[in-house]
SEKEBA-655113 format. One record per residue: residue number from 1; residue in one letter; chain; x negated, y negated, z of N, C-alpha, C, O in turn. Coordinates in Angstrom, 3 decimals. Atoms other than C-alpha are relative to their C-alpha. Layout:
[dovex NUM,'a','A',[X,Y,Z],[X,Y,Z],[X,Y,Z],[X,Y,Z]]
...
This chain:
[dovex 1,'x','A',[-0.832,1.187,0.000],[0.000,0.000,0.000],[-0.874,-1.247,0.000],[-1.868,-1.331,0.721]]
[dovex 2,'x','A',[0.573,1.678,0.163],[-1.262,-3.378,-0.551],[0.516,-0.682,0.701],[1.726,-0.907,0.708]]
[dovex 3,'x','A',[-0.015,1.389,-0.976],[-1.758,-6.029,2.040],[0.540,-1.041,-0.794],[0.147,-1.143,-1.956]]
[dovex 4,'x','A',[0.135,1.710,0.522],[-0.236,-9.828,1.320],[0.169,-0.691,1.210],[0.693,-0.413,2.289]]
[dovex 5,'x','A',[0.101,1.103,-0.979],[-0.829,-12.728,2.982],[0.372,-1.121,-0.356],[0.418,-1.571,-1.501]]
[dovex 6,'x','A',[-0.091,1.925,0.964],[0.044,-16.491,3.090],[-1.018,-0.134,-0.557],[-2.000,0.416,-0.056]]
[dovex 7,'x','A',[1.040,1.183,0.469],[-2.127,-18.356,1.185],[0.334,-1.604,0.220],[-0.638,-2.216,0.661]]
[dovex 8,'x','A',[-0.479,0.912,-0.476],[-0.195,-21.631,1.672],[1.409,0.088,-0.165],[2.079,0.997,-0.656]]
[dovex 9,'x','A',[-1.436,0.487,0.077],[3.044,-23.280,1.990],[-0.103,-1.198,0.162],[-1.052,-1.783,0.683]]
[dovex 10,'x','A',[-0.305,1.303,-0.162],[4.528,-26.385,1.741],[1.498,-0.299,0.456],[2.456,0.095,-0.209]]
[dovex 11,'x','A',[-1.191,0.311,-0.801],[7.357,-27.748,4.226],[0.425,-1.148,-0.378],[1.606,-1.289,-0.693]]
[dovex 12,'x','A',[-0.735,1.161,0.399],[7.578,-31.142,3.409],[1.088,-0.370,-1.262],[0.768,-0.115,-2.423]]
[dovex 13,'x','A',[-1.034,0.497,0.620],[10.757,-32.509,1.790],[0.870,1.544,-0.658],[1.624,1.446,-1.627]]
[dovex 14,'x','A',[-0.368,-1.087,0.588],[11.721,-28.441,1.285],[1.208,0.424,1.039],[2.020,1.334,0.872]]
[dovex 15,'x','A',[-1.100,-0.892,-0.960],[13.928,-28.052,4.428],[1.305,0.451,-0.586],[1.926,1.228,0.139]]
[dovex 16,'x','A',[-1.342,-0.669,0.624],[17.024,-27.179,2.301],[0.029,0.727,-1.146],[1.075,1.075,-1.693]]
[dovex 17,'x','A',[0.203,-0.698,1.226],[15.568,-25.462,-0.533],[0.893,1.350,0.069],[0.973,2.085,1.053]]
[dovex 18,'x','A',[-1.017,-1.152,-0.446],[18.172,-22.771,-1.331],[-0.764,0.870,-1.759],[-0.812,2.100,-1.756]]
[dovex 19,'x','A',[0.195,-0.955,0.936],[16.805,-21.561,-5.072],[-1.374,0.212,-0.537],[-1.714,-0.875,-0.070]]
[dovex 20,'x','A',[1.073,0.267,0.898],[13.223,-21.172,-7.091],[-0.222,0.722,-1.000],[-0.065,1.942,-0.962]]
[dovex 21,'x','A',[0.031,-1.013,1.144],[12.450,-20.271,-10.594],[-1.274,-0.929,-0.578],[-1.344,-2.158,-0.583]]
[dovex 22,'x','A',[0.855,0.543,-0.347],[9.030,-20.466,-11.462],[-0.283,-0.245,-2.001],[0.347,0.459,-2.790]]
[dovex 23,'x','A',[0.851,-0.026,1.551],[7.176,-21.451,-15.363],[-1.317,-0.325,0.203],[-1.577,-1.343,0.845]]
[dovex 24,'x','A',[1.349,0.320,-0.414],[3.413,-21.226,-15.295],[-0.357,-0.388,0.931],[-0.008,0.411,1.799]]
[dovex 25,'x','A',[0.218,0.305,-0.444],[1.922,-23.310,-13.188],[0.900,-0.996,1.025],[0.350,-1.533,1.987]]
[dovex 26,'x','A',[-1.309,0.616,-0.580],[5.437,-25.102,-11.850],[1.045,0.863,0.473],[1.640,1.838,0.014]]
[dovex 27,'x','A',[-1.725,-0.597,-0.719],[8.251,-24.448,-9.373],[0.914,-0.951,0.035],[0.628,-1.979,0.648]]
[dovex 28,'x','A',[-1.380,0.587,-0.205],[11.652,-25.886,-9.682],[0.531,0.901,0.596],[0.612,2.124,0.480]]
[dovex 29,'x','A',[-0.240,-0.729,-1.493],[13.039,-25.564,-6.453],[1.510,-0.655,0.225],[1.540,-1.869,0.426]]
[dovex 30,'x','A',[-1.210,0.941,-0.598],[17.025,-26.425,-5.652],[0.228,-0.014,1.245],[0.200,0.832,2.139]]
[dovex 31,'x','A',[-0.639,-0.012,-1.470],[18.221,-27.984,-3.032],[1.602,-0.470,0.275],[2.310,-0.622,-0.720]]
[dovex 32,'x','A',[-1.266,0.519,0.186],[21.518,-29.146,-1.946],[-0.172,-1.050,-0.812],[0.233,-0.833,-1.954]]
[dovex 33,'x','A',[-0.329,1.043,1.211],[21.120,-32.525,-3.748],[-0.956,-0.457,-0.901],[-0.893,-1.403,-1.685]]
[dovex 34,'x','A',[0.546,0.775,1.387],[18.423,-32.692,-5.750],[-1.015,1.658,-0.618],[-1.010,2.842,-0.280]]
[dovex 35,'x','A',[0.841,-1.123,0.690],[15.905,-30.647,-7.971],[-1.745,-0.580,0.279],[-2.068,-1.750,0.075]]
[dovex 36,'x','A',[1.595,-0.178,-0.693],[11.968,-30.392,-6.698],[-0.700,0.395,-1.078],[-0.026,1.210,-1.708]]
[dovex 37,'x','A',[0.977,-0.930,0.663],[8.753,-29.368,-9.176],[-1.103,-0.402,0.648],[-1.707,-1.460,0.826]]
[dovex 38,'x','A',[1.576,-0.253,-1.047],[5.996,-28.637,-7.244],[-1.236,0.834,-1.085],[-1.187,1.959,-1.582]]
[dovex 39,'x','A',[1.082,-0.705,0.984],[2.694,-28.088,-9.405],[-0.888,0.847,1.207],[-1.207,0.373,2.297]]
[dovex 40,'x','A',[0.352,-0.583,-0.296],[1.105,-25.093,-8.463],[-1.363,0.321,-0.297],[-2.024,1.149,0.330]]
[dovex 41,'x','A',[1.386,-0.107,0.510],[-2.016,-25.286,-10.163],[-1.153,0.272,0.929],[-2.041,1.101,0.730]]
[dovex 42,'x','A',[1.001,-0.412,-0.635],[-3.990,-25.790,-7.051],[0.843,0.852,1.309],[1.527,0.249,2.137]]
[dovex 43,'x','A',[-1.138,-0.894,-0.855],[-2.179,-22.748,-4.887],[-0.169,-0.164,1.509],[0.619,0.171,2.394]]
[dovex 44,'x','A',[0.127,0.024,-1.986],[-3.896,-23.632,-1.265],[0.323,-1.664,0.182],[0.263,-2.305,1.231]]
[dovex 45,'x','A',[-0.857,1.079,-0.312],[-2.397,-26.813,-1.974],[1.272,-0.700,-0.951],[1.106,-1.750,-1.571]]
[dovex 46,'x','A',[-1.374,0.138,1.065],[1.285,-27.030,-3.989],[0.217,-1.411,0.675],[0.223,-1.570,1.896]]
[dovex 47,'x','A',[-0.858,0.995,0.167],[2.571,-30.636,-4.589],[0.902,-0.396,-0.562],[1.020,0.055,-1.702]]
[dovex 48,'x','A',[-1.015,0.047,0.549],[5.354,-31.894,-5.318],[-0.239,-1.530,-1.011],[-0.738,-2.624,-0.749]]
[dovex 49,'x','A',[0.895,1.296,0.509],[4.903,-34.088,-8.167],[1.995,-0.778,-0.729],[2.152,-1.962,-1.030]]
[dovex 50,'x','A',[-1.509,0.323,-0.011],[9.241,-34.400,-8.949],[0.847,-0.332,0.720],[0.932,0.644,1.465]]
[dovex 51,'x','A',[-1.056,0.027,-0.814],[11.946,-35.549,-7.049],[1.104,-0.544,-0.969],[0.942,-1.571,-1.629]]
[dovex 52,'x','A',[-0.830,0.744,1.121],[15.390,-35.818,-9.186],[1.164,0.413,0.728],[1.411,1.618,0.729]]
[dovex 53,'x','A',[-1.877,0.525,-0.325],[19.040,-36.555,-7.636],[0.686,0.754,-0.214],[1.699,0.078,-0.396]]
[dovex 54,'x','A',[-0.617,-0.682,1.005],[20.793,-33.548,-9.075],[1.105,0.500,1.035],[0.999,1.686,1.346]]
[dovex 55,'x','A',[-1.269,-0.591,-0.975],[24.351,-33.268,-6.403],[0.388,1.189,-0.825],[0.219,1.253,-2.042]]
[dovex 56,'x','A',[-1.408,-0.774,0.655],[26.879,-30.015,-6.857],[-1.031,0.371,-1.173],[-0.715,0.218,-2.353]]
[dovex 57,'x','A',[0.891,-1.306,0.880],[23.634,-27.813,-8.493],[0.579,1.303,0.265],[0.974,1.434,1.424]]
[dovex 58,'x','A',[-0.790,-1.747,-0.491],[25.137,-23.909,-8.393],[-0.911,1.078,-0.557],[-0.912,2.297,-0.384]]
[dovex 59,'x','A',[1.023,-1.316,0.658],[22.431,-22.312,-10.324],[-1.274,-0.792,-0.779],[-0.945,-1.856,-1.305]]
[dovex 60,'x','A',[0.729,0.762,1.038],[18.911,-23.443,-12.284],[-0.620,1.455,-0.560],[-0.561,2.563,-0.028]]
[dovex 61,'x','A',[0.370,-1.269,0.429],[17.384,-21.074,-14.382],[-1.644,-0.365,-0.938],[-1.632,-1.481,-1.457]]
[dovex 62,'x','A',[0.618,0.767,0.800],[14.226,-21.647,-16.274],[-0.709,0.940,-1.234],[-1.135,2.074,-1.016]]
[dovex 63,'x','A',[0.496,-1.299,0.332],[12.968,-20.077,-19.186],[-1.289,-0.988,-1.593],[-0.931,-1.785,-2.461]]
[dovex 64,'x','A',[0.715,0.390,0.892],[9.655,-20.918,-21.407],[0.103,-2.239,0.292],[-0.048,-2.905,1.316]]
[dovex 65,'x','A',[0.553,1.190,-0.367],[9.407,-24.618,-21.685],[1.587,-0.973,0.140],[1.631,-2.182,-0.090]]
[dovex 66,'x','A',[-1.034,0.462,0.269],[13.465,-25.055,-21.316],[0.118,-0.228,1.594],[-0.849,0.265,2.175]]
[dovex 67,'x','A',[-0.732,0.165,-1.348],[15.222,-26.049,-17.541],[1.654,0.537,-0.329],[2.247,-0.007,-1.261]]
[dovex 68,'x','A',[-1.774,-0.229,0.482],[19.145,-24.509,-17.773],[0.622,-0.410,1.335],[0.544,0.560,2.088]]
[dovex 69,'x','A',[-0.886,0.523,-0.945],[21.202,-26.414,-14.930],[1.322,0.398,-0.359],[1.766,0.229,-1.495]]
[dovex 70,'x','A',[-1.581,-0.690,-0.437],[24.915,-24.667,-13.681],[0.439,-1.193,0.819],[-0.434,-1.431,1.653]]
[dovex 71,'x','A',[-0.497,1.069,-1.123],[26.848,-27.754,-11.655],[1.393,-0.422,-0.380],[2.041,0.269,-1.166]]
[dovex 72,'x','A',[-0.895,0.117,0.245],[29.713,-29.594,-11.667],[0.287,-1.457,0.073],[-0.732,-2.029,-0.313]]
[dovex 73,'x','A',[0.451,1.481,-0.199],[30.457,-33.385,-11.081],[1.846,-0.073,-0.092],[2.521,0.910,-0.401]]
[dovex 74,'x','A',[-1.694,0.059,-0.064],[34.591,-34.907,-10.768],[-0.013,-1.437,-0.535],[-0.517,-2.450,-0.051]]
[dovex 75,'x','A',[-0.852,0.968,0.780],[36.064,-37.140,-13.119],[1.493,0.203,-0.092],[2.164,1.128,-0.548]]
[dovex 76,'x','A',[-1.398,0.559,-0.240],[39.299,-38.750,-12.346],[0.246,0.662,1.145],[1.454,0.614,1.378]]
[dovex 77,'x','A',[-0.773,-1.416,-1.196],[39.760,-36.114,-9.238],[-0.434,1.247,-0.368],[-0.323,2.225,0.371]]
[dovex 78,'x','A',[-0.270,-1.875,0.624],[39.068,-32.958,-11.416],[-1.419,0.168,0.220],[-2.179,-0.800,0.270]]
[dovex 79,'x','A',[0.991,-0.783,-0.387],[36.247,-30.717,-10.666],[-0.588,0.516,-1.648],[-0.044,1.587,-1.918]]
[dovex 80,'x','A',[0.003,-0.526,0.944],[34.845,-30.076,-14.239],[-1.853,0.605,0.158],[-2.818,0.098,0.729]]
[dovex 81,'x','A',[1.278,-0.731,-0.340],[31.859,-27.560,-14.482],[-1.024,-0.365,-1.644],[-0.597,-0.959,-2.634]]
[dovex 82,'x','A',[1.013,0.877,1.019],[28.644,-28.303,-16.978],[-1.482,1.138,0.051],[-2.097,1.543,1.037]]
[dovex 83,'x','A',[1.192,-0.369,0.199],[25.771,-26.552,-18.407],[-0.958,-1.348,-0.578],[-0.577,-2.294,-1.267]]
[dovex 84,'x','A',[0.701,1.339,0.443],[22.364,-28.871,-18.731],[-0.776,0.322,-0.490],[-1.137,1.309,0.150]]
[dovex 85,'x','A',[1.107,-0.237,0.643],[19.664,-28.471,-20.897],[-1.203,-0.731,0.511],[-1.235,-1.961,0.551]]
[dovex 86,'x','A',[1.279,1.443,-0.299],[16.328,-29.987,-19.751],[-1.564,0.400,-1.020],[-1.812,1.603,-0.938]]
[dovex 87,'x','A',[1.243,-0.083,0.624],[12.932,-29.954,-21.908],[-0.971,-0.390,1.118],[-1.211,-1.516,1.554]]
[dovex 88,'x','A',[1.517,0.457,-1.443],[9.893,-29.508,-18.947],[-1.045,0.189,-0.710],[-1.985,0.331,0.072]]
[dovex 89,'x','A',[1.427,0.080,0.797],[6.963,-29.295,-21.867],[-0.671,-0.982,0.974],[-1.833,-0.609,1.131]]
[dovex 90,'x','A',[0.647,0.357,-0.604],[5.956,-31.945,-19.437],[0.965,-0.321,1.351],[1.784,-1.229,1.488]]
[dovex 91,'x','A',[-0.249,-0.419,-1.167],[6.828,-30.898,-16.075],[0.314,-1.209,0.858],[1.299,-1.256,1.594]]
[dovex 92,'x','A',[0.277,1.411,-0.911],[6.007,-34.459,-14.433],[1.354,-1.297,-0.376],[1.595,-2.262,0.350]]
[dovex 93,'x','A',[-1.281,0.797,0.437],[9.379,-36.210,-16.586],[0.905,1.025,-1.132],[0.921,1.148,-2.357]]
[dovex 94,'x','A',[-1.239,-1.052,0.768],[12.061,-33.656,-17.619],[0.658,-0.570,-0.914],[0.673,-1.753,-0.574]]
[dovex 95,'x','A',[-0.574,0.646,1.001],[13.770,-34.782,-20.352],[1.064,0.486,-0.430],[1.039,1.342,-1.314]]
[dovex 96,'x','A',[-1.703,-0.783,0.557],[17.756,-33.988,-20.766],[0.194,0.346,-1.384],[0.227,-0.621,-2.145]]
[dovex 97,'x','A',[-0.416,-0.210,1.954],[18.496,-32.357,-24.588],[1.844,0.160,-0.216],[2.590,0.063,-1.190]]
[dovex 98,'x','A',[-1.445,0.130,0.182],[21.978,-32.050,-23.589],[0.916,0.600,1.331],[0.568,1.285,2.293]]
[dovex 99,'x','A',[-0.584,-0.703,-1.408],[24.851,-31.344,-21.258],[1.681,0.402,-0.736],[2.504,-0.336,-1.278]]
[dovex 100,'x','A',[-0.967,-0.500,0.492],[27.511,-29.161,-22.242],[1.236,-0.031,1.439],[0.964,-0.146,2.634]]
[dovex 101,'x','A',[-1.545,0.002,-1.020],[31.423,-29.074,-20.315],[0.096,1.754,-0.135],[-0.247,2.264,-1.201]]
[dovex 102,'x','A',[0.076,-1.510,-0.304],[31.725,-25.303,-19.480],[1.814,0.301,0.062],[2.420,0.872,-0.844]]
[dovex 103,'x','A',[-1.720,0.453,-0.268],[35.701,-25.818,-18.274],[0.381,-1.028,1.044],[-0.295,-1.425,1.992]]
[dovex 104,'x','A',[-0.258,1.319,-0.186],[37.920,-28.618,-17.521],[0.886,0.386,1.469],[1.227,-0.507,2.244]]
[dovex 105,'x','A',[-0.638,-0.098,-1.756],[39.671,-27.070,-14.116],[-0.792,0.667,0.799],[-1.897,1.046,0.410]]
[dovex 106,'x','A',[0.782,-0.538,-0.758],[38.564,-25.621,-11.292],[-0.686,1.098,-0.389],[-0.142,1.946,-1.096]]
[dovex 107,'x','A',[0.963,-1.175,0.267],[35.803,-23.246,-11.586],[-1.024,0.234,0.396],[-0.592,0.224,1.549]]
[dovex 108,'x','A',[0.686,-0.227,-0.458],[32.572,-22.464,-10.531],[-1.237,0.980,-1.119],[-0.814,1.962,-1.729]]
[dovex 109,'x','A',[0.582,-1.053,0.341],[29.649,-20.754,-12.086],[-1.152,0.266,0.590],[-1.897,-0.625,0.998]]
[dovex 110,'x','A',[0.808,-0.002,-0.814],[27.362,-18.868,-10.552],[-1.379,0.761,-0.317],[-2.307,1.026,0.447]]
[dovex 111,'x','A',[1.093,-0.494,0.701],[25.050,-17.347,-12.940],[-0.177,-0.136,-1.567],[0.741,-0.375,-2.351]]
[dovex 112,'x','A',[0.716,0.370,1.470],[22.659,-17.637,-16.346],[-0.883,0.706,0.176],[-1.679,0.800,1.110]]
[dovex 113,'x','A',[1.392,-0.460,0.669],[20.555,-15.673,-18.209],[-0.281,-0.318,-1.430],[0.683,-0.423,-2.187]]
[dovex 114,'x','A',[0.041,0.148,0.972],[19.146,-16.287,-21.020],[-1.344,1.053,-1.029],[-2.538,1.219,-0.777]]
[dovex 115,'x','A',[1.072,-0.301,1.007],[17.667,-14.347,-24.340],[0.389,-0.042,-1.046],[1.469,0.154,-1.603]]
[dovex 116,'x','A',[0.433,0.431,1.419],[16.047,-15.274,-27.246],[1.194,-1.389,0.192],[1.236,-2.353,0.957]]
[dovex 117,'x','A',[-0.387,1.712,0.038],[18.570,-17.850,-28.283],[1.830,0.189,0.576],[2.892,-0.269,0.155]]
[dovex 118,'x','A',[-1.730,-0.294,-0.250],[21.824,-16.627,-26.528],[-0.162,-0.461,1.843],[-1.000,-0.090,2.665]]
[dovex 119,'x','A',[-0.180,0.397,-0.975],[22.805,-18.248,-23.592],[1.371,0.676,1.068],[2.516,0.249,0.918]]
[dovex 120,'x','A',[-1.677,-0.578,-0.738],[25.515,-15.896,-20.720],[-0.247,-0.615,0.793],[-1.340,-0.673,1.356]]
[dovex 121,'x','A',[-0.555,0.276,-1.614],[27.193,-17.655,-17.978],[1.205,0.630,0.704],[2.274,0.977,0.201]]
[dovex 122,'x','A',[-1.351,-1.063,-0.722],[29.454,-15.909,-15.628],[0.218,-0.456,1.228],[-0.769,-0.614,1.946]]
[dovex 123,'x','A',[-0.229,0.809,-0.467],[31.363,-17.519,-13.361],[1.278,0.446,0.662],[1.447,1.665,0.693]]
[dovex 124,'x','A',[-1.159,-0.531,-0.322],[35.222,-17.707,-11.559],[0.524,-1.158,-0.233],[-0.213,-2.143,-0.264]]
[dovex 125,'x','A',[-0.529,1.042,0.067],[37.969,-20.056,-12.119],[1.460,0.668,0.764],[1.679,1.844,1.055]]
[dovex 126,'x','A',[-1.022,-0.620,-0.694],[41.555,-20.288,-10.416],[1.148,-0.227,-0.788],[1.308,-1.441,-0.912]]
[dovex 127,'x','A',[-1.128,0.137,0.245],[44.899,-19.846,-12.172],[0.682,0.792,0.455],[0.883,1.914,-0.009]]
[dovex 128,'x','A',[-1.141,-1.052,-0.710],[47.332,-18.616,-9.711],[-1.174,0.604,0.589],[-1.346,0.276,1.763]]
[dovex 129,'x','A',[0.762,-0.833,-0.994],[44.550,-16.395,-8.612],[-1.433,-0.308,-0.678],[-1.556,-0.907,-1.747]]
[dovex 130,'x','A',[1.061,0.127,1.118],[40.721,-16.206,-9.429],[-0.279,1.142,-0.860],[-0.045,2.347,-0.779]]
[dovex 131,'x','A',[0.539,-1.337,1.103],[39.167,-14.697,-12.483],[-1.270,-0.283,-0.435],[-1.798,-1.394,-0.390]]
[dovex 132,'x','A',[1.456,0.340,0.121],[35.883,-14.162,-13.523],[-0.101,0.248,-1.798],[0.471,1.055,-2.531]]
[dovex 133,'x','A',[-0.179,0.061,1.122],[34.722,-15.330,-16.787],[-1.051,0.045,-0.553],[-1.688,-0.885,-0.059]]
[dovex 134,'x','A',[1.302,-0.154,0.815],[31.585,-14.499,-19.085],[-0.249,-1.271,-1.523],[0.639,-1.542,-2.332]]
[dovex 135,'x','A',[-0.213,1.394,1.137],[30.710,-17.501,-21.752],[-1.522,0.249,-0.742],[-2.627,0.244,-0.200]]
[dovex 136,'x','A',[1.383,-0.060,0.682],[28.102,-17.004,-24.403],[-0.181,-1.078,-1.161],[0.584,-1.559,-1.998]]
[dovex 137,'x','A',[-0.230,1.335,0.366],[26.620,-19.609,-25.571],[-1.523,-0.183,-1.373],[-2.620,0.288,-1.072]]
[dovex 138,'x','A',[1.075,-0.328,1.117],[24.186,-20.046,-29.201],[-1.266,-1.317,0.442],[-1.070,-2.448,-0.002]]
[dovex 139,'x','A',[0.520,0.949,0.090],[21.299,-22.074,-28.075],[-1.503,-0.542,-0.783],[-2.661,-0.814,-0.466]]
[dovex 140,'x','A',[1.573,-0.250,1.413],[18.871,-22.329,-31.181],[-0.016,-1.381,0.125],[-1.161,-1.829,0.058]]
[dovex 141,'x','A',[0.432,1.073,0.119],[19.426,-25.746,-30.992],[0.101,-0.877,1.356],[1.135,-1.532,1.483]]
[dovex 142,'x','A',[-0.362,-0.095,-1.642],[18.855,-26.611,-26.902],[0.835,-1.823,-0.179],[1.632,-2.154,0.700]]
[dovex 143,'x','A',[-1.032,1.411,0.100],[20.544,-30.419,-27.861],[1.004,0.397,-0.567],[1.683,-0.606,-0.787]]
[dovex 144,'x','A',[-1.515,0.141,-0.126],[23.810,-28.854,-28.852],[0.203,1.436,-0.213],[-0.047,2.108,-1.214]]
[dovex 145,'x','A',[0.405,-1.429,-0.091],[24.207,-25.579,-27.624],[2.072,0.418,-1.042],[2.945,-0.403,-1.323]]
[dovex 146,'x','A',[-0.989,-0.352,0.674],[27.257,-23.776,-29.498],[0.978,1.212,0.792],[0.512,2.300,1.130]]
[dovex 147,'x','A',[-0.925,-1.367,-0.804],[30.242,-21.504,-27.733],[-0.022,1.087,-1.263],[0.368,0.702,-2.365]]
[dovex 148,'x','A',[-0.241,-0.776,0.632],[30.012,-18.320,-29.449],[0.994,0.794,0.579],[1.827,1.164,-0.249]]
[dovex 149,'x','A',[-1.419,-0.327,-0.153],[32.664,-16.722,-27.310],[-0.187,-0.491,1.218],[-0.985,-1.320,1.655]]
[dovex 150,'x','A',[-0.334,-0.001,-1.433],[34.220,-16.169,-23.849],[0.840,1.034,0.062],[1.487,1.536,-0.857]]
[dovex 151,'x','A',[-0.964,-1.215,-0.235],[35.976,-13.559,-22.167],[0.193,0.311,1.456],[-0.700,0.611,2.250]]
[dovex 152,'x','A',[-0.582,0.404,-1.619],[37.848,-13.747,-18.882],[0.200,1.548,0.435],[-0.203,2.468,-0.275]]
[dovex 153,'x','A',[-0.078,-1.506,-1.387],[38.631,-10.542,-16.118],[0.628,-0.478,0.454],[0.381,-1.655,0.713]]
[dovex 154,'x','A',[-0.875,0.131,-0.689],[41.576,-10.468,-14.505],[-0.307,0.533,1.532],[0.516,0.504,2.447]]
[dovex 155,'x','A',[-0.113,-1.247,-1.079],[40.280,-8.286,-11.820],[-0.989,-1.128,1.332],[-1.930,-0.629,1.950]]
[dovex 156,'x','A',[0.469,1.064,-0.461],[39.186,-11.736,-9.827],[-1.178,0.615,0.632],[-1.600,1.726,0.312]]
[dovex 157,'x','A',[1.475,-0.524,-0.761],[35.901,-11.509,-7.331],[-0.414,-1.224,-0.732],[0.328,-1.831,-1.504]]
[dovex 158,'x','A',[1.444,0.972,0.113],[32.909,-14.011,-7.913],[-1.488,1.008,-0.656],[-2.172,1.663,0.130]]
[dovex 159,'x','A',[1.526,-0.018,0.208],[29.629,-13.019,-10.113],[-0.799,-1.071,0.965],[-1.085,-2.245,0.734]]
[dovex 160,'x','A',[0.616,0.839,-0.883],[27.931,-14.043,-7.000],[-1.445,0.803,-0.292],[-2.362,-0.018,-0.276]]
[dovex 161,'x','A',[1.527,-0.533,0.522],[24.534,-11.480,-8.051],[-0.596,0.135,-0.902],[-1.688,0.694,-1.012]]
[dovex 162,'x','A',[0.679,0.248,1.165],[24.042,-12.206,-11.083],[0.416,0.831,-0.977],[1.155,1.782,-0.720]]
[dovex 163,'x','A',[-0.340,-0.948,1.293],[24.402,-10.675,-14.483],[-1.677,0.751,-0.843],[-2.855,0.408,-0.939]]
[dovex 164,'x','A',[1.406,-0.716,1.109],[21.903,-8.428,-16.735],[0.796,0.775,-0.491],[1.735,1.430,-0.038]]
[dovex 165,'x','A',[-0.329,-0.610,1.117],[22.099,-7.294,-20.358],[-0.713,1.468,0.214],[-1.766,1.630,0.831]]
[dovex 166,'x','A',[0.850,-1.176,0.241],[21.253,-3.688,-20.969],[0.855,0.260,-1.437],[2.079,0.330,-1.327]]
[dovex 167,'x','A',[-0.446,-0.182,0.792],[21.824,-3.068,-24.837],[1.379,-1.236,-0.301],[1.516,-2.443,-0.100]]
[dovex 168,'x','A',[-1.052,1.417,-0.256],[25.200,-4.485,-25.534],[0.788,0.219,1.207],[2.017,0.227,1.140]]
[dovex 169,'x','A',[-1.340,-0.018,-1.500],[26.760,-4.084,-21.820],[-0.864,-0.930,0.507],[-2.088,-1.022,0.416]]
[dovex 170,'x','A',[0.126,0.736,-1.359],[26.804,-6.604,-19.262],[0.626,0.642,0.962],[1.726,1.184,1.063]]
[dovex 171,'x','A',[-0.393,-0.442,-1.344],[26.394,-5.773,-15.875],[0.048,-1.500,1.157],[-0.857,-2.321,1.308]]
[dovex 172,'x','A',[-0.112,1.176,-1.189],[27.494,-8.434,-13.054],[0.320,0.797,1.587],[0.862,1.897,1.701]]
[dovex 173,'x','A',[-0.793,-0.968,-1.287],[28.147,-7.490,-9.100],[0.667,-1.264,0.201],[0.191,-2.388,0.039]]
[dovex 174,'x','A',[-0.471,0.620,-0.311],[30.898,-8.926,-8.071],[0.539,-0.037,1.515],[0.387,0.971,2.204]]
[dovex 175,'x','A',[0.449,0.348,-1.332],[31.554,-10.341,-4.742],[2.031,-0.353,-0.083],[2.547,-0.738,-1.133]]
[dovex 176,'x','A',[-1.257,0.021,-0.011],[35.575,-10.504,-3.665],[0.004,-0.519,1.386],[1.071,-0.747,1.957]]
């Protein structure tokens, strides 16, 4: 078995960190209200070289030199949910390519994966009861990603653990 040990940590401005997903030498780290990148380059000492505002985050995901933000934000009263695109080629000023509307009532999503250029989110919303809903999304072009479908479950619960492709099945656990 193999020994590990700390090598460092960093506490400051992390007390609420609830997610991390790492690219090379960078961690984007969520917290309740904002999003963290801490360069890792020198590992016995991680700084944080980001701090960005980001309320009502539910998921970040990161993949190659893209950022994928899950959240939600309320216009007029309504709770409407939102996928975000971010370009981190330079880690130190993220750069938005776009922000897609996911759905316009209550809902929630609570997971993303992404391959090659297909984007799944899976999620719950409430009519009369909840249902959980899978959304695939074409993103060849990360400034305007494209709905290729969706497909709802009556059999309510929360994708609260996530989803993974094997072939063509999706697997999600769902949480009731």
């Amino acid at each position: 078995d193999k020994e590990y040990k700390l090598v460092s940590s960093l506490k400051s401005g992390l007390t609420d960190a609830i997610e991390v997903s790492v690219n090379g030498d960078y961690a984007y780290i969520r917290s309740n209200d904002s999003l963290k990148v801490v360069d890792l380059t020198d590992i016995n000492n991680p700084t944080i070289i980001k701090d960005i505002d980001f309320s009502n985050l539910s998921k970040i995901y990161v993949k190659d030199d893209l950022l994928y933000l899950l959240g939600y934000f309320y216009d007029n009263g309504k709770e409407k949910q939102y996928l975000e695109i971010y370009d981190i080629s330079n880690p130190k000023n993220p750069t938005q390519k776009s922000k897609t509307i996911l759905r316009d009532e209550y809902s929630e999503s609570f997971s993303i994966m992404v391959e090659g250029n297909i984007a799944y989110i899976a999620g719950k919303y409430e009519a009369g009861s909840y249902k959980t809903y899978l959304k695939i999304f074409d993103i060849s072009n990360s400034s305007n990603p494209t709905l290729k479908g969706s497909i709802d479950f009556t059999d309510g619960g929360s994708p609260y653990g996530g989803i993974a492709k094997i072939g063509d099945f999706f697997i999600y656990r769902k949480w009731r």
